[in-house]
DRENSE-757812 format. One record per residue (C-alpha): residue number from 0; residue in one letter; x, y, z. Coordinates in nm, 3 decimals. Example, Ala and Ser with C-alpha at 12.3 -4.5 7.8 and 13.67 -1.06 7.14 Angstrom:
2
 num residu    east   north      up
   0      A   1.230  -0.450   0.780
   1      S   1.367  -0.106   0.714
This chain:
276
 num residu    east   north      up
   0      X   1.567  -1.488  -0.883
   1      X   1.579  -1.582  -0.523
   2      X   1.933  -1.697  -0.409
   3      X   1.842  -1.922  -0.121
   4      X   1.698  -2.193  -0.372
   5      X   1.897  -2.143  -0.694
   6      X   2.112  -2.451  -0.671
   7      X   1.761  -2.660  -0.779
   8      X   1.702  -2.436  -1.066
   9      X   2.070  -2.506  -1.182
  10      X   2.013  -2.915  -1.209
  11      X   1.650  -2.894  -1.292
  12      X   1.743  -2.613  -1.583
  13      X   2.057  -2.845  -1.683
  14      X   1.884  -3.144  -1.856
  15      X   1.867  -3.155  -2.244
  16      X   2.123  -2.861  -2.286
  17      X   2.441  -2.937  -2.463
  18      X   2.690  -3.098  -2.238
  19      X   2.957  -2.823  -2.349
  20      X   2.781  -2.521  -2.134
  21      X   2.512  -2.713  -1.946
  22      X   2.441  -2.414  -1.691
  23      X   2.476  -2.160  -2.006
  24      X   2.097  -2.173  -2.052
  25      X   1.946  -2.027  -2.370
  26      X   1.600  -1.987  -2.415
  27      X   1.420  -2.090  -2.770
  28      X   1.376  -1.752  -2.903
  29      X   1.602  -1.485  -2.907
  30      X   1.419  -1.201  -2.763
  31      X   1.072  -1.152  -2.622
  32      X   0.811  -0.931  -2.358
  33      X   0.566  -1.151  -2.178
  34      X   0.279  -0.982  -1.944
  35      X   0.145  -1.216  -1.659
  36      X  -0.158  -1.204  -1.455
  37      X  -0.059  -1.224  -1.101
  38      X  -0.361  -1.343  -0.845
  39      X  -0.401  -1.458  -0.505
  40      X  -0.304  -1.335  -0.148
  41      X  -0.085  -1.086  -0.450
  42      X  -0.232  -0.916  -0.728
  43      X  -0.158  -0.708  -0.994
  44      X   0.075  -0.760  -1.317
  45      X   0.420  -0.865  -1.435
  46      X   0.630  -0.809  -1.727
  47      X   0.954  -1.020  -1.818
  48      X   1.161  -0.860  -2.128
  49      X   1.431  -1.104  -2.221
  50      X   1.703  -1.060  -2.511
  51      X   2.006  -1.257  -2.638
  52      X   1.821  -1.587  -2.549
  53      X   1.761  -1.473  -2.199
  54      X   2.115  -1.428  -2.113
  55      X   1.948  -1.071  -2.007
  56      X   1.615  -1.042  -1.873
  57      X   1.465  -0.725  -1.724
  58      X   1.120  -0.852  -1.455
  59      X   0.867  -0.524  -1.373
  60      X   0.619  -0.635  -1.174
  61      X   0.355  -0.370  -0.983
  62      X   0.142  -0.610  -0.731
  63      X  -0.053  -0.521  -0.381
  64      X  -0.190  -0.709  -0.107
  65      X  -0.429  -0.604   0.148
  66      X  -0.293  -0.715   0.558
  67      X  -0.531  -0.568   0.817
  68      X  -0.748  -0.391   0.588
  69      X  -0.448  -0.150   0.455
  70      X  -0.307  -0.191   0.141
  71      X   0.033  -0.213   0.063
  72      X   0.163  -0.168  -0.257
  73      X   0.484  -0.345  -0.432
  74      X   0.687  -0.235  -0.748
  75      X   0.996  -0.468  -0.802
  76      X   1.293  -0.459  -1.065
  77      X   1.471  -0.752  -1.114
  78      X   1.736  -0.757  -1.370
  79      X   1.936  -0.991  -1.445
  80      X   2.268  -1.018  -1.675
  81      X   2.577  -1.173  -1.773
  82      X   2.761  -1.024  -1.491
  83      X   2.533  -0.885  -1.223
  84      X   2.214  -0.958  -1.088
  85      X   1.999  -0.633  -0.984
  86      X   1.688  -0.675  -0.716
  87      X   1.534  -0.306  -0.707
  88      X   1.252  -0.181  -0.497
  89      X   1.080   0.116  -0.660
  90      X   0.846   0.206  -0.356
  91      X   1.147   0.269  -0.081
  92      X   1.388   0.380  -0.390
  93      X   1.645   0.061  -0.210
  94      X   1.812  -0.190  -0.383
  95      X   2.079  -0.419  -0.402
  96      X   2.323  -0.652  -0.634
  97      X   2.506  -0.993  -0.651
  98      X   2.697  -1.148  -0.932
  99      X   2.510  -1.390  -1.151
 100      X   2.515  -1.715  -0.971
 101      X   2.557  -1.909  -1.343
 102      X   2.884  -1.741  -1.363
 103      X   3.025  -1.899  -1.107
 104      X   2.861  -2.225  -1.227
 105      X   2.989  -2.167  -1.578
 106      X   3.363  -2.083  -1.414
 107      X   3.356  -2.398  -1.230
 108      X   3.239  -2.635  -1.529
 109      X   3.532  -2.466  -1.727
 110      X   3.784  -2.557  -1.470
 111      X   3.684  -2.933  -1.566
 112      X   3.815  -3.172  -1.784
 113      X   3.657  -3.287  -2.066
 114      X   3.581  -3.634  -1.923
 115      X   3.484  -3.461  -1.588
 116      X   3.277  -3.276  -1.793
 117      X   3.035  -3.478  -1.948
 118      X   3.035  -3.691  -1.586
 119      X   2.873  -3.345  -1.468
 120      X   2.642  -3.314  -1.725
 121      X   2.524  -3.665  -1.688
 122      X   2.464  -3.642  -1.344
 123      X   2.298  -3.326  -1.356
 124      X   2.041  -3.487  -1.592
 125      X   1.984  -3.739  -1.350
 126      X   1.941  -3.594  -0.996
 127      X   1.727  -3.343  -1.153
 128      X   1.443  -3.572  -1.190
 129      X   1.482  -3.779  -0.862
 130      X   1.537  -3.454  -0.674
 131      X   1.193  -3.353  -0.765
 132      X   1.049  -3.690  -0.647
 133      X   1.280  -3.699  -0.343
 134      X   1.013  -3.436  -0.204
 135      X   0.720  -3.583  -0.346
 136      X   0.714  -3.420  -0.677
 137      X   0.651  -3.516  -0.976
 138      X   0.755  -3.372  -1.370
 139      X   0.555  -3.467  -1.669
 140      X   0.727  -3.341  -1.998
 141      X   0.511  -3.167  -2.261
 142      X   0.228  -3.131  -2.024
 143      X   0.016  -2.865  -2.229
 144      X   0.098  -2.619  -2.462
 145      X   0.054  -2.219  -2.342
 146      X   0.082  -1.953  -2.601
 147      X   0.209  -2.126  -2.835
 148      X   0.523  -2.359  -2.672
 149      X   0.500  -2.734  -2.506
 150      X   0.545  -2.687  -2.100
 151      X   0.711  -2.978  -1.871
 152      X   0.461  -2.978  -1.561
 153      X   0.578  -2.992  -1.203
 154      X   0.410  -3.110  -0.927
 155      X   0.590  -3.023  -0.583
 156      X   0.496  -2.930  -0.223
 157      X   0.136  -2.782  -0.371
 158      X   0.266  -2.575  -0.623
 159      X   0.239  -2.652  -0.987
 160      X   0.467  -2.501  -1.243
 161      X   0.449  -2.518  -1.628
 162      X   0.769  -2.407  -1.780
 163      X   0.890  -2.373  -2.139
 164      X   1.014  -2.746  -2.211
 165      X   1.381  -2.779  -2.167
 166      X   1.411  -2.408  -1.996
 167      X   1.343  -2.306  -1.673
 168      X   1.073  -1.992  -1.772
 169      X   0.745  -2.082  -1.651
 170      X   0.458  -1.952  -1.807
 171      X   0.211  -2.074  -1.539
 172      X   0.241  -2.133  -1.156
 173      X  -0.064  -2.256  -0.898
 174      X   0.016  -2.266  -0.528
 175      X  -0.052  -2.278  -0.214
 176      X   0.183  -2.313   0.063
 177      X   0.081  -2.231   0.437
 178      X  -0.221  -2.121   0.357
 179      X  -0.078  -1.820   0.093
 180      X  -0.241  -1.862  -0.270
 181      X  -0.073  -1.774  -0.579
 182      X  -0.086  -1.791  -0.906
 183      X   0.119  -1.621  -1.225
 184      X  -0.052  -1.683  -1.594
 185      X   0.164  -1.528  -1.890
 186      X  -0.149  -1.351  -2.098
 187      X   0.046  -1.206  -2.388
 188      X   0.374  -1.314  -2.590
 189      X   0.556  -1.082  -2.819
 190      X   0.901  -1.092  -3.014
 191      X   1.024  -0.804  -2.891
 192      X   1.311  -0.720  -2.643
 193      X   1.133  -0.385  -2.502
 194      X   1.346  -0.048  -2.452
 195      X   1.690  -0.120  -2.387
 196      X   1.644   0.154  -2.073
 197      X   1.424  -0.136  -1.910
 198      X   1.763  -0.320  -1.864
 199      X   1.949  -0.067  -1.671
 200      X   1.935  -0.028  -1.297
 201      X   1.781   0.319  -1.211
 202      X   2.049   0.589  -1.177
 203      X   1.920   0.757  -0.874
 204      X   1.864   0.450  -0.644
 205      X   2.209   0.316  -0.496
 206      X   2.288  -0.039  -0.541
 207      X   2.447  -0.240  -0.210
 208      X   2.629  -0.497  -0.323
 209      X   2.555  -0.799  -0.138
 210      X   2.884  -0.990  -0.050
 211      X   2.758  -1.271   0.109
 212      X   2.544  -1.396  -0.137
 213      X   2.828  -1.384  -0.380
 214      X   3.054  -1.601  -0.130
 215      X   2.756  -1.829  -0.073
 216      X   2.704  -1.929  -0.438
 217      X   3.064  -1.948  -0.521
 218      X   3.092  -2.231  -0.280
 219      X   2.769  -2.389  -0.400
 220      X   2.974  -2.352  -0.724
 221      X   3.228  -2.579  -0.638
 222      X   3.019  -2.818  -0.382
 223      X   2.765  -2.938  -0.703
 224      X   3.045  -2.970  -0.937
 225      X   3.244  -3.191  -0.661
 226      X   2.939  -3.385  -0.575
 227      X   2.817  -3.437  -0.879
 228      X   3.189  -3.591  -1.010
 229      X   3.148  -3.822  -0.695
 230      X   2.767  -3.961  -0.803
 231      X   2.630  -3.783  -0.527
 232      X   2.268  -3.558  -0.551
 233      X   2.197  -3.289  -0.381
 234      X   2.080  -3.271  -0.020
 235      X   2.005  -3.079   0.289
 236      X   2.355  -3.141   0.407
 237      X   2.509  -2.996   0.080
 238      X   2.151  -2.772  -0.071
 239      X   2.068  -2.444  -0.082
 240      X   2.254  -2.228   0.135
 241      X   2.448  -2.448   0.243
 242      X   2.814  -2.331   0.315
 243      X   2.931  -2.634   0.552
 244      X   2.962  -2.320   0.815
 245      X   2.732  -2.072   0.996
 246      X   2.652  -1.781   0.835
 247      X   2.845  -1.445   0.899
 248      X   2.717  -1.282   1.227
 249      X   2.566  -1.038   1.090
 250      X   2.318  -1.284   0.872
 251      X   1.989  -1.405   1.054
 252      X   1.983  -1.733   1.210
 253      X   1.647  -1.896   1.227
 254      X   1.476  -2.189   1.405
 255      X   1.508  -2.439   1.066
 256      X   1.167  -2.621   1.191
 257      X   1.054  -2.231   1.087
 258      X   1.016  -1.978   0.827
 259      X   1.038  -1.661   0.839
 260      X   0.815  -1.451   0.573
 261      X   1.074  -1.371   0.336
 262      X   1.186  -1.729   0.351
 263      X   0.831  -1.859   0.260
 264      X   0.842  -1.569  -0.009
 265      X   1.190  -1.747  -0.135
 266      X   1.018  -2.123  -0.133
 267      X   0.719  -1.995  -0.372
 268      X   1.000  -1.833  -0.538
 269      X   1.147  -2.161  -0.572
 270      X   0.844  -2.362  -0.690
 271      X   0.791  -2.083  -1.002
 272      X   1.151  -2.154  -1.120
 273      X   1.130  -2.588  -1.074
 274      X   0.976  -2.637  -1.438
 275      X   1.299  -2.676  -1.606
């Protein structure tokens, strides 16, 4: 999961769930291992394991891509569960961890009465859709069917994502943006959780835990559920990232009319999660 643009996976992953834990997501099956084809300016494979309804999900992917006639090889971990988020890179042996943003979602709904509540979960049902066509986008529901379950189809900033239907797992993503090609297919779908080692962090690679992106989604905690009691959508004033201060001195600052590459790497990011 990329933290910069996890705020739109929270209101596009919030419609049709149950208004009593709206950001506790469960997916349709309790446990499962799907392999993906990964192609474009990356190739290579991916393999999601997911148990308890994808309250914990384990993501091994082994991809290269070839700059300057030298190819460089990537082998990622993320893991991801009640408590923790884990983002592990197995070539360097670095890594680091943040709480799991939907916790502090989940602590902030809880905090709200029962009338603010369902306010929240109303609201949340409705920005999702017009945030997608605030930047041109555009969601059909029940698009297609891939291996076996109906996907919503979204159309935004030349990606398209098909996602289980009322979830926000895709099974299929197309893009390009600035000129980079991608494209994820899930190949294989099994109803199995995998080894329980796959959801455990390496014991030899040490873990920084990142601060700052806790602190940051905390407050995007509280800003959606305070804008969406007061009818208001989300926005570049109060999106992603968003803290209503500058960032700590020792974050980056960048030009916003430009991305850096591990920014663009967070947008595509951001397109494969907006098919809930």
């Amino acid at each position: 999961m990329k933290i910069l643009f996890f705020l739109f996976t929270c209101i596009f992953s919030s419609t049709s769930i149950a208004i009593d834990n709206p950001w506790d997501i469960k997916l349709p099956f309790k446990e499962a291992t799907i392999h993906f084809d990964v192609k474009g300016s990356m190739s290579g494979t991916k393999v999601l394991y997911i148990k308890d309804y994808g309250r914990m999900s384990a993501e091994y992917s082994d991809t290269s891509m070839t700059m300057f006639g030298m190819k460089q090889q990537h082998k990622e971990v993320e893991i991801t569960t009640p408590d923790w988020v884990y983002s592990i890179d197995l070539v360097h042996n670095k890594g680091s961890k943040h709480t799991n943003p939907m916790k502090f979602f989940i602590e902030e709904f809880n905090k709200l009465s029962r009338s603010e509540q369902k306010k929240v979960a109303a609201n949340a049902e409705k920005f999702g859709i017009n945030s997608v066509q605030g930047m041109d986008g555009k969601v059909t529901k029940n698009a297609t069917e891939i291996l076996g379950f109906n996907c919503d189809r979204t159309d935004v900033m030349g990606t398209v994502v098909y996602s289980i239907s009322g979830t926000g797992l895709p099974l299929k993503v197309e893009s390009n943006i600035m000129g980079m090609q991608h494209s994820e297919t899930a190949t294989n779908f099994e109803k199995d959780a995998g080894p329980s080692s796959k959801y455990a962090p390496p014991k030899n690679i040490a873990l920084k835990h990142d601060r700052y992106t806790d602190q940051m989604m905390q407050q995007q905690a509280k800003n959606m559920m305070q804008n969406l009691l007061n009818d208001k959508a989300p926005s570049p004033e109060n999106g992603p990232g968003h803290m209503g201060s500058q960032p700590p001195a020792n974050q980056p600052q960048n030009n916003p009319n430009q991305m850096s590459p591990e920014q663009q790497q967070q947008l595509q990011q951001m397109m494969k999660m907006l098919g809930g």
